[in-house]
Phi, psi and omega in degrees: 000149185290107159338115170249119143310156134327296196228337178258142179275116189288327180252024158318295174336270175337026201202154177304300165343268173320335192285332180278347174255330174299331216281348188272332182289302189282160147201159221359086157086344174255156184249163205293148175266125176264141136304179182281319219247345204254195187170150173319140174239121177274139176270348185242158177246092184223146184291141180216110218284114162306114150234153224214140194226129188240134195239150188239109172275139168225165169150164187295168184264158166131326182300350185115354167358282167297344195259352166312297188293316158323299181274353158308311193245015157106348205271185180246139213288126207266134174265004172218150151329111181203131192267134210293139196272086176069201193250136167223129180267180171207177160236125210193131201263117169214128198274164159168164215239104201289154150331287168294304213247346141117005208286145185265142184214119185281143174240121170229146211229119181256163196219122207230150191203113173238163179305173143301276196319323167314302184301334178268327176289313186261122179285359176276328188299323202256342173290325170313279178306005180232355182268135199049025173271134193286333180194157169247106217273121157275109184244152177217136176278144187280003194244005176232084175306308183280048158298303174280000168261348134320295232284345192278342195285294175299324158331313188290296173315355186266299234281310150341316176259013147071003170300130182256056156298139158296168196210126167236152177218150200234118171259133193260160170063035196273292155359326186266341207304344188297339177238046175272158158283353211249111194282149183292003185287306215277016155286284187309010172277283169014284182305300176316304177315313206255329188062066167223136162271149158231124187253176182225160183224141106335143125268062163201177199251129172295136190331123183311340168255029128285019191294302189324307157311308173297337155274000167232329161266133182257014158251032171309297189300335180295325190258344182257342162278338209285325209272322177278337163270008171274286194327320195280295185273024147270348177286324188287349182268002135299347175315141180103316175295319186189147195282145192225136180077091221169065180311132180232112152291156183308108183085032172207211185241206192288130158300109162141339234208144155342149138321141149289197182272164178301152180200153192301140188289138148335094186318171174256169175315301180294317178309345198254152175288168243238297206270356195263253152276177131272000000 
């Protein structure tokens, strides 16, 4: 069953409409890569409001970061492993259609990505990525169970520094799931606890003789990101709305602490689309 978002219109993409602001993303069938400095030039001439986001990836090394970030942002997905060297940032452009009010929001998502090793060796590296960062995106791989069994210790240690971020957590390597340890009770319990949406990525490059495909539809790649980059900025434009990584005991608020304010209850794990949440 589909996820209905709150505030992005999801199967916006899919319309004549949406097609004409995607079409500024792509050439032939792949979509473009940006700098820190560059940006979409849209053909239509209509006001479009930017909103720009600086996202920090974390996780143990090894969960797919970089290769998270590839397929975020368009780039071709690395197939071994090699650990990123100091900080690289990347960029990535995505239109979408508020709900409500019908308004078009260029969403541009900077992706700040550092080594494990780098951050314990340079004491500048993690202050760097988290200063002025809008959320921190938290990856666990389905094929490293304790990846995901990390993830409540760092939530807490972030959560700890009184730092207000959103907090997302992304499970990688979904492509793999027939050999995950990691069960849909104990995401959604995750989910439920914590009021963090988790979304999944494929950690894979579509097969080469989809090239093909991609030169006769040119939203190929546009229909296979879309459902994780919807997911991703309607989570970030709810920031502000309602409070998010923030451990709830069950049927109560924050230990220690009031309920907070109310809000739509977590979809369940059977309720979420299959490219989306869980």
């Amino acid at each position: 069953m589909e996820y209905h978002s709150a505030h992005i219109q999801y199967e916006w993409y899919k319309t004549t409409e949406g097609r004409q602001y995607y079409s500024a993303i792509v050439r032939q069938g792949k979509r473009k890569i940006y700098g820190l400095l560059e940006r979409p030039v849209f053909s239509l001439q209509v006001a479009m409001e930017t909103a720009s986001y600086k996202l920090f990836i974390t996780g143990k090394a090894g969960v797919g970061k970089s290769s998270t970030i590839a397929k975020l942002t368009g780039q071709v997905v690395p197939t071994t492993h090699n650990e990123t060297p100091g900080i690289v940032t990347s960029v990535a452009y995505w239109p979408a259609k508020l709900k409500e009010s019908g308004k078009i929001v260029l969403f541009k998502l900077q992706f700040w990505d550092a080594g494990e090793n780098a951050i314990k060796k340079f004491d500048h590296i993690l202050p760097a990525c988290q200063d002025g960062a809008s959320a921190v995106l938290f990856l666990f791989s389905f094929t490293d169970r304790p990846s995901f069994e990390d993830l409540r210790n760092q939530m807490t240690k972030l959560s700890e520094t009184g730092a207000s971020f959103t907090k997302i957590v992304i499970g990688t390597k979904y492509d793999q799931y027939s050999h995950s340890e990691i069960t849909s009770a104990e995401l959604q319990d995750f989910q439920d606890q914590w009021q963090v949406p988790i979304l999944k990525v494929k950690n894979i490059n579509k097969p080469q003789e989809n090239d093909l495909l991609y030169s006769v539809d040119n939203f190929a790649e546009i229909n296979d990101v879309a459902p994780l980059l919807n997911g991703l900025v309607e989570s970030l434009w709810t920031k502000g709305k309602v409070p998010s990584g923030t451990w709830r005991e069950s049927g109560g608020g924050p230990t220690g602490r009031p309920p907070g304010p109310s809000r739509t209850p977590a979809p369940s794990v059977d309720d979420l689309d299959d490219a989306t949440y869980v």
